[in-house]
C-alpha positions in Angstrom: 35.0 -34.2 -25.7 38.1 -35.7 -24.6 39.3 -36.4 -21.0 41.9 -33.3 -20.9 38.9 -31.0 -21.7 36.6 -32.2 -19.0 39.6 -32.1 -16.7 40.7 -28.6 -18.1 37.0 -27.4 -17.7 36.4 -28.8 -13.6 40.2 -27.0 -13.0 38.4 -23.5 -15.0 35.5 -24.1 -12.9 37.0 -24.3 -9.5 39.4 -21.7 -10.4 36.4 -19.3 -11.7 34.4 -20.0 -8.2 37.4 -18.4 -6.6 37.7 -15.4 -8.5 34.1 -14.7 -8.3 33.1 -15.8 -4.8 32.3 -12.4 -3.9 30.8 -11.0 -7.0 27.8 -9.2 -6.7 26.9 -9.7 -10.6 24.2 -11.6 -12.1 25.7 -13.3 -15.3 23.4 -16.2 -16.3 24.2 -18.7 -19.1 21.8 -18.7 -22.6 18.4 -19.3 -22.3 17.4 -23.0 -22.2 15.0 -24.7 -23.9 11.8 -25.5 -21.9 11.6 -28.6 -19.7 10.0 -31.9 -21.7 9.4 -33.6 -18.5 10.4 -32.9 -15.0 13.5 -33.3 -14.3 15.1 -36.1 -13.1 16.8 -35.5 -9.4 20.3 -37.4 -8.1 23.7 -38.5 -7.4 26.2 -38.9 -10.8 25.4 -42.7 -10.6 21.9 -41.9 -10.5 21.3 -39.7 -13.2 23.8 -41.4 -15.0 21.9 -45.0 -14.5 19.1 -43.1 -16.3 21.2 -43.4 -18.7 22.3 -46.8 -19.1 25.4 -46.0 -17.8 28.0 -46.7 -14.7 30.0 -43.7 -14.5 34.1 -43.9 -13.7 34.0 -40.6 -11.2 37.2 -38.1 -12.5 36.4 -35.4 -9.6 35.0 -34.9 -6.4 35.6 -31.8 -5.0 33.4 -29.7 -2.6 31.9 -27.5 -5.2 31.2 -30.3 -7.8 31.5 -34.4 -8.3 31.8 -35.8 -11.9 31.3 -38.7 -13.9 32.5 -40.0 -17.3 30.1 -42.2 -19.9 30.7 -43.9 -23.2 33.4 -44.7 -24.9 35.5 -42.7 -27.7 33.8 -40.2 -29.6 30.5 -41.3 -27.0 32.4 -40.1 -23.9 30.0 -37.9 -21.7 30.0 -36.4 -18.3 27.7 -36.4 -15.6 28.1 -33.4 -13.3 26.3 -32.5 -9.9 26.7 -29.9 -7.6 25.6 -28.7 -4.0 24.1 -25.6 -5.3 22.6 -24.0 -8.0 25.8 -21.1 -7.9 28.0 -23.9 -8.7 26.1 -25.0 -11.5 25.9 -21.5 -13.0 29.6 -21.2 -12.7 30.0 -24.3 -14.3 27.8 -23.5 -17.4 29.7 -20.2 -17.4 33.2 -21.7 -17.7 31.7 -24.6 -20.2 30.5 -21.0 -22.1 33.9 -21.2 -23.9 34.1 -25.0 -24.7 31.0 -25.2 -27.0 29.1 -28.2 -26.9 25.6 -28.8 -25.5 24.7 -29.3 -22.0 21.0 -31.4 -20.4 20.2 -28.7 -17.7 18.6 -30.0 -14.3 18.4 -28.9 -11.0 21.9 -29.6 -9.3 23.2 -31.1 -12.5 24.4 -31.2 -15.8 25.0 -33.9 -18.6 27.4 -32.8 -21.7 26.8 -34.1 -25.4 29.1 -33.5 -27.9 25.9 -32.7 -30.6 22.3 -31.4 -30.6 21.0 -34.6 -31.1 22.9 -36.7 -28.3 21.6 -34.1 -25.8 17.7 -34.4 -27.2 18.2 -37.6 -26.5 19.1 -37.5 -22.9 16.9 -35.0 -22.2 14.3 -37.2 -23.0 15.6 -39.6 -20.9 16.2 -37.4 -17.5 14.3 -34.5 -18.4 15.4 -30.7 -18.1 16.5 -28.5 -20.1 18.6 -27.9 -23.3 21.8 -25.6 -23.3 23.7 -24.7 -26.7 27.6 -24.1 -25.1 28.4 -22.0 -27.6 25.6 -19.1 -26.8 26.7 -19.4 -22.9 26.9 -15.5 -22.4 30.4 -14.6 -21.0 31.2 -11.2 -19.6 30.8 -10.7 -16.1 31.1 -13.8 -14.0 27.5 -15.5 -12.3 27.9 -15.0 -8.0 28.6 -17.3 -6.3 
């Protein structure tokens, strides 16, 4: 996952929170796996430093701040937001991208395969989202 798809997903995200800020619809993404532990709570660099990692922040914006991980095919991002709607618009846009996704409250961490996202889940805790099941159709409200 490349740095023109994160950037091409925040730009989808933002856009999408416009178009649906007055939705009244309740699209949610694909089920998530249960919790292994509780989740780990946090700014990018702290969820990230969970991790191992010092992220290089690529956006902060109002409705979400992100960070990048790794190098080459180990890039990852570390997302948070300032509400739960943002994060559900989020994981709707990422729908499209495939992909798996370490779910917590306020946040989200990307891994290119099932695996890499076990493993930080074990790590911060949460839960486990497949991208490629996210259920589009009507947007989440925002």
């Amino acid at each position: 996952m490349g740095r023109t798809y994160r950037e091409l997903l925040a730009v989808a995200l933002l856009c999408g929170i416009a178009l649906t800020g007055c939705s009244s619809s309740e699209a949610k993404p694909a089920a998530p796996s249960p919790s292994v532990s509780p989740p780990v709570t946090g700014t990018v660099e702290q969820i990230a430093a969970h991790l191992g990692c010092k992220p290089e922040i690529h956006t902060d914006a109002e409705q979400l701040r992100e960070g990048r991980c790794g190098t080459g095919a180990n890039v990852f991002s570390v997302t948070t937001f300032p509400a739960e709607k943002y994060k559900q618009a989020w994981l709707y846009e990422a729908g499209g991208w495939g992909g798996w996704y370490v779910v917590g409250p306020g946040w989200t961490v990307s891994a290119s395969t099932k695996e890499a996202a076990v493993s930080r889940q074990k790590k911060l805790g949460g839960s486990l989202v497949d991208g490629s099941k996210v259920q589009k159709g009507t947007p989440p409200a925002t």
